[in-house]
C-alpha positions in Angstrom: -23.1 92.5 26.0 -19.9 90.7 25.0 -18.9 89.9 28.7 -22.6 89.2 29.2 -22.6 86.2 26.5 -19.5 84.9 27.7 -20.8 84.7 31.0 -23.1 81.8 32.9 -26.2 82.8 33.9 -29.2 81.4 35.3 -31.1 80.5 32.7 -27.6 79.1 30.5 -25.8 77.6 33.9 -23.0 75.7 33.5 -22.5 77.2 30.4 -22.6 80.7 28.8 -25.0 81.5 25.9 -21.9 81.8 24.0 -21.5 77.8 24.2 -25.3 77.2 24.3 -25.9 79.5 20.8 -21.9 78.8 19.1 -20.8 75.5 20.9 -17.4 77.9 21.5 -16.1 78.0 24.8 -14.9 81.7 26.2 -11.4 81.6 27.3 -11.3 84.1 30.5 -7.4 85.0 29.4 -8.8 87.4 26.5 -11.0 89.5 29.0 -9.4 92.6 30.2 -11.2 95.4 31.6 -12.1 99.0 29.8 -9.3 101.7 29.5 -6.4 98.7 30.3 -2.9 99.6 28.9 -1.7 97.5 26.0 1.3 97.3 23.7 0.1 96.5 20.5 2.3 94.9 17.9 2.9 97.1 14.8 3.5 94.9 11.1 6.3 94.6 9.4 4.8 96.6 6.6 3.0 99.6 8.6 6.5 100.5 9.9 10.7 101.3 9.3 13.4 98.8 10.4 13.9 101.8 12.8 10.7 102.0 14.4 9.1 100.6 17.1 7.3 97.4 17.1 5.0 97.9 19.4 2.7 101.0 20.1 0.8 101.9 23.7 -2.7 102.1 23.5 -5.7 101.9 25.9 -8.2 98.8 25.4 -11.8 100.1 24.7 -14.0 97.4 23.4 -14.1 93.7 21.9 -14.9 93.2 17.9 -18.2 92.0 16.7 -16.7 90.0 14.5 -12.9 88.3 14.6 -10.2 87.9 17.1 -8.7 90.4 18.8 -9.9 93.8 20.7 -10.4 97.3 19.8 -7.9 99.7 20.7 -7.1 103.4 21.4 -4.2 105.3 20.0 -3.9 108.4 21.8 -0.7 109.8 19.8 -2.5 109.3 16.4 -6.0 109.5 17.8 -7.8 106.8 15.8 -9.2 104.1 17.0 -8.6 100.4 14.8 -8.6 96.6 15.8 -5.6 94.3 16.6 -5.5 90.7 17.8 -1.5 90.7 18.8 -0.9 93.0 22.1 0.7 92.7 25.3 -1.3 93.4 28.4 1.7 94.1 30.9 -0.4 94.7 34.1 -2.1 91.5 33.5 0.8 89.2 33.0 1.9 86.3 35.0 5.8 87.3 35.9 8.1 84.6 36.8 9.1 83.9 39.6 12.5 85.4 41.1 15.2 83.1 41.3 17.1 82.0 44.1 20.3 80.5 45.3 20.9 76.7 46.5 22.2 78.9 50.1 18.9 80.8 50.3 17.0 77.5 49.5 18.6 75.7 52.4 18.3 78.5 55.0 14.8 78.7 54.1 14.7 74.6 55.2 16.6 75.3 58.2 14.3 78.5 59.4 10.8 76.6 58.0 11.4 73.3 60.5 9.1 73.5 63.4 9.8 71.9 66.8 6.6 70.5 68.6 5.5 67.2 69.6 7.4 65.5 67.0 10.6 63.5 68.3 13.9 65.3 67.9 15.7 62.6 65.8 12.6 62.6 63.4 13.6 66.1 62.7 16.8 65.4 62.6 16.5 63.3 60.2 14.5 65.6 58.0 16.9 68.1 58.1 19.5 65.2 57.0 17.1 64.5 54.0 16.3 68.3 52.9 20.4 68.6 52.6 20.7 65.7 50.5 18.2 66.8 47.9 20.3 70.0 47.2 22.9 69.2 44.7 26.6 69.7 45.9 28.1 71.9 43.0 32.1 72.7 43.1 33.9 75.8 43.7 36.4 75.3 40.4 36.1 77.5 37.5 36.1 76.5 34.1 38.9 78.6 33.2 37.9 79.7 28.5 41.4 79.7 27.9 45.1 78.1 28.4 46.3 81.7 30.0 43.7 81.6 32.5 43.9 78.0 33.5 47.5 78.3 34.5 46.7 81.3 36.1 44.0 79.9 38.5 44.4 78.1 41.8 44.0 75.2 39.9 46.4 75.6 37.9 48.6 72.0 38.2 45.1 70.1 37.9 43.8 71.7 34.7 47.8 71.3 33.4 47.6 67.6 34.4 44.6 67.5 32.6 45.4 68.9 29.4 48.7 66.8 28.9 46.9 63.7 30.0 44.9 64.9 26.2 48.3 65.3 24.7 49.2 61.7 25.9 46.3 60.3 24.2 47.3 62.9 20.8 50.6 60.3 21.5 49.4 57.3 22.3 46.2 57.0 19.1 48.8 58.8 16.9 46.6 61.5 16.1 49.0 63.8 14.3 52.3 64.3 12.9 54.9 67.8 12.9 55.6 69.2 9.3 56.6 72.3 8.1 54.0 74.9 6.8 54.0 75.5 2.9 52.4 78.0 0.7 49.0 77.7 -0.3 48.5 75.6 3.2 45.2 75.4 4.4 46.0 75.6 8.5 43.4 75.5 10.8 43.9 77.3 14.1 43.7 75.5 17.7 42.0 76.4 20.9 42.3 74.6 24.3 38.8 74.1 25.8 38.2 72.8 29.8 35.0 71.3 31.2 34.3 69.0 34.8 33.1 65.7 34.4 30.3 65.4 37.2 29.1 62.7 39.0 25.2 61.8 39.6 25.4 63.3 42.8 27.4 66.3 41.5 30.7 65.9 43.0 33.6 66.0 40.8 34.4 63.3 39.0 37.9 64.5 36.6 38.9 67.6 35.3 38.7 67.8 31.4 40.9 69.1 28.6 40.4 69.0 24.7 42.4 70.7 22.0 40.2 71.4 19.7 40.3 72.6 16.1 38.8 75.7 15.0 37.0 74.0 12.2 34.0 76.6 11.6 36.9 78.1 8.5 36.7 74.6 6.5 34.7 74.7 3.6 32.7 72.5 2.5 33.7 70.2 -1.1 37.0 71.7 -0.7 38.7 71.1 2.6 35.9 68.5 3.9 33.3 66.5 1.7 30.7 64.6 4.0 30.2 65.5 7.2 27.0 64.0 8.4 26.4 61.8 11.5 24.3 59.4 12.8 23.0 59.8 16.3 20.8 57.1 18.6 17.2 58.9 19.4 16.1 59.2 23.1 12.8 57.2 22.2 15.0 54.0 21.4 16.9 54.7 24.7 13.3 54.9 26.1 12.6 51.7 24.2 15.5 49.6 25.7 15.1 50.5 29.2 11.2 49.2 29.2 12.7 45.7 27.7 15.4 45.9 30.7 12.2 46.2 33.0 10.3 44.1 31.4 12.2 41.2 30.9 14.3 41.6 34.3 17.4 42.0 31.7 21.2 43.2 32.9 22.1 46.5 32.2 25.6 48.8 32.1 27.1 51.6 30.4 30.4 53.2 29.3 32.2 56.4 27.7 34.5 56.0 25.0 37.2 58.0 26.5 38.4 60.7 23.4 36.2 58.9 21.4 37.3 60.8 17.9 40.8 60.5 18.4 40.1 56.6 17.6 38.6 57.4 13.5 41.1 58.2 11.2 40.5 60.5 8.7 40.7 60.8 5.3 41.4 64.4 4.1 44.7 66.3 4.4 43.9 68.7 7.5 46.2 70.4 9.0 46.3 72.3 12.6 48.0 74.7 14.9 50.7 73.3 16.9 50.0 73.8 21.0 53.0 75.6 21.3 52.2 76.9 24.6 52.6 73.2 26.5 55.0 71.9 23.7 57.3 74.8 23.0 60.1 72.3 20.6 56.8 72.4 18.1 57.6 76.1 17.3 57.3 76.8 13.7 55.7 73.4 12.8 52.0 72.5 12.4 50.3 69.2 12.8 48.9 67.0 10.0 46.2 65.0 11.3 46.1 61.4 11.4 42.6 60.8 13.5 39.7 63.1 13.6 40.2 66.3 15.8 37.5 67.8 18.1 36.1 70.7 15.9 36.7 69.2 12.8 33.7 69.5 10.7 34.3 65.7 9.6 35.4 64.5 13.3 31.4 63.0 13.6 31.0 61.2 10.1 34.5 59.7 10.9 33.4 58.6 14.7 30.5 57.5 13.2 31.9 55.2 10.6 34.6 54.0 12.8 32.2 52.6 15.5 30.0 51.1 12.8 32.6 49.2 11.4 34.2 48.1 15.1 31.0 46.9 16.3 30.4 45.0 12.8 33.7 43.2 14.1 32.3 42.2 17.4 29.8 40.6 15.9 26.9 43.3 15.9 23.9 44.0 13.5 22.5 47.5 12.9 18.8 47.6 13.7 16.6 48.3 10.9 14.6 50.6 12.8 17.7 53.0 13.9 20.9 52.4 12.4 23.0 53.4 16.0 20.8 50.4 17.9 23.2 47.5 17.6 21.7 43.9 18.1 23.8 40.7 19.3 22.1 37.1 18.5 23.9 33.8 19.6 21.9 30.8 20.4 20.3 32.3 23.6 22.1 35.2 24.1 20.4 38.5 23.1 21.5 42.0 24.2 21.7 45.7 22.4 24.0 48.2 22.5 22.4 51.4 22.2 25.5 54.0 21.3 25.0 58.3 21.3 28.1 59.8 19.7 30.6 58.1 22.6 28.2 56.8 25.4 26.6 53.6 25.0 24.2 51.2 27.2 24.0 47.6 27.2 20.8 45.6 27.8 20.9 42.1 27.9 20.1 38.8 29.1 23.5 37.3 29.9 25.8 38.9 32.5 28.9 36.9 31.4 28.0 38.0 27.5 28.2 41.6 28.6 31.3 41.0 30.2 32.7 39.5 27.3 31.5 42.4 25.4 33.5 44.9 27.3 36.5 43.0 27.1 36.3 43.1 23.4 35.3 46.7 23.6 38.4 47.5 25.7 40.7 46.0 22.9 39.2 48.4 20.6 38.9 52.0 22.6 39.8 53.3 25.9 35.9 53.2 28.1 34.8 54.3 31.4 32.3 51.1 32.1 29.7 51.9 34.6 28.4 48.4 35.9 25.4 50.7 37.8 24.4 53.4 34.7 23.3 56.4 37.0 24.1 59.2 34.3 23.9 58.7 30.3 24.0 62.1 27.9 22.9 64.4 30.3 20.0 62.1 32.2 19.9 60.9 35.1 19.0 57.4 35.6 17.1 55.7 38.8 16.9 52.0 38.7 15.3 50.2 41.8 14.4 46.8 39.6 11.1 46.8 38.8 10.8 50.4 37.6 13.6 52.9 35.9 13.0 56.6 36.2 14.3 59.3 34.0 15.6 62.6 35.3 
């Protein structure tokens, strides 16, 4: 009778005389068939941090009353309710995955040759290979030893004393000897690839980074926390750019911490391993090191007060949405920890913009904004899609 109410029939058709009598719609998902196996989830309280948390029983019946079915136990024998269980012969398994090779050779073998002009499949083929990301064949090596171990070992070396240039060039820290009772945080080298739109290889990346998770809090850092920009304001700013037909471009504040000084005595692990005459020192920090638990608040204040000296005002709404007003000149700059977007109605003002912002920090300005934190960014005019 409980599958029979929660059934059509042809006196209820559409609905069920469940609807009809209960206005509650059956949901087919809850229905499984007499004698199915089940895993049925034991409480906290019915069992030992050792046991098992789930128990396989058979499915007999559904309740009169309440949620749930009526279940089996064939090791204890008793029979007892339960709404949480697992039905494993009835789930919906995902599907396997495969690899970008397998997914091309399955476009290769699945073209068919007919009536259809060769060059039209030609170019077919063209356009299935294009949608396939290209993705590189270099490793990201986790540590120093294994970077100038690979076969890339003079790019990833290049890469990490390009970072050491910019330790030199923002005067990020100072040598001094170690003292008793010095707090000294260790230091880790840590490699990434900076990725085009397309997927090709745009740099190779180094940071040396502080192991920071050892500072504690009201002793070795105070306030920490960080304002970020919310994708709904990017969302926001992109439907004015449409809208209004405004200009738009992007940039990356190259080593963007390295730029905000910092206010407590820190001190770090020498990288010894690329500059041996540092032996026996350690470095007192000047700017903001990756992994320092204060390296966002200081970023954060730094940037407020630079673009405060361009001539910005923070948006009531969110504080990292920066608004420019002169006469009739209007654009935003819309900043996420070190990428930004500007949207505006002047081309020349923008310009002007990045000149001033290239007195201040080192950027990577995209005049077409294809990528921005992770998103992918398609902008034929009158419409901008988000990937």
């Amino acid at each position: 009778m409980h599958i029979h109410n929660r059934l059509p029939n042809w006196r209820t058709a559409p609905l069920s005389p469940m609807e009809c009598l209960f206005n509650i719609r059956p949901d087919p998902a809850q229905m499984y068939p007499f004698g199915a196996e089940a895993i049925v989830h034991v409480p906290s309280e019915k069992r030992g941090k050792l046991d098992q948390q789930g128990i396989p029983c058979r499915m007999l019946n559904f309740p009169k009353s309440g949620n749930g079915w009526i279940f089996y136990d064939p090791v204890s024998q008793c029979v007892f309710q339960a709404s949480s269980a697992v039905f494993p012969a009835y789930q919906v398994l995902p599907r396997p995955l495969t690899s970008k090779k397998s997914e091309l050779q399955y476009i290769v073998n699945n073209l068919q040759l007919g009536k259809v002009p060769t060059s039209d499949i030609a170019k077919e083929q063209d356009s299935a290979i294009k949608q396939l990301p290209i993705t590189s064949d270099i490793q990201i090596p986790k540590t120093l030893r294994h970077a100038l171990s690979s076969p890339f070992a003079s790019d990833w070396c290049k890469a990490a004393m390009v970072e050491l240039d910019n330790f030199k060039k923002r005067d990020v820290w100072e040598p001094t000897s170690p003292s008793k009772g010095m707090k000294v945080l260790g230091g880790r080298w840590v490699f990434d690839i900076k990725q085009k739109a397309d997927g090709t290889v745009e740099r190779l990346k180094a940071r040396y980074v502080a192991r920071g998770f050892s500072q504690r809090p009201g002793i070795y850092c105070f306030d920490v926390y960080a304002l970020t920009a919310s994708l709904n304001s990017l969302r926001l700013l992109l439907a004015l750019k449409v809208k209004h037909n405004f200009f738009m471009a992007g940039f990356d504040v190259s080593a963007a911490y390295l730029c905000s000084p910092i206010q407590e005595d820190v001190y770090v692990q020498a990288p010894v391993e690329l500059l041996p005459k540092l032996n026996g020192k350690v470095m007192n920090l000047k700017k903001a090191l990756y992994g320092t638990k204060q390296a966002a608040r200081c970023w954060w204040t730094f940037s407020r007060e630079m673009m405060g000296r361009l001539g910005f005002e923070s948006s009531e709404v969110e504080a990292l949405l920066y608004i420019y007003q002169r006469n009739t000149t209007n654009f935003i700059v819309w900043i996420h920890v070190d990428d930004g977007i500007v949207v505006g109605n002047s081309i020349a003002s923008i310009n002007d913009f990045k000149t001033a912002l290239m007195h201040e920090v080192d950027v990577w300005w995209q005049t077409n904004v294809e990528k921005i934190v992770g998103l992918h960014i398609i902008d034929n005019g009158q419409q901008i899609e988000i990937n």
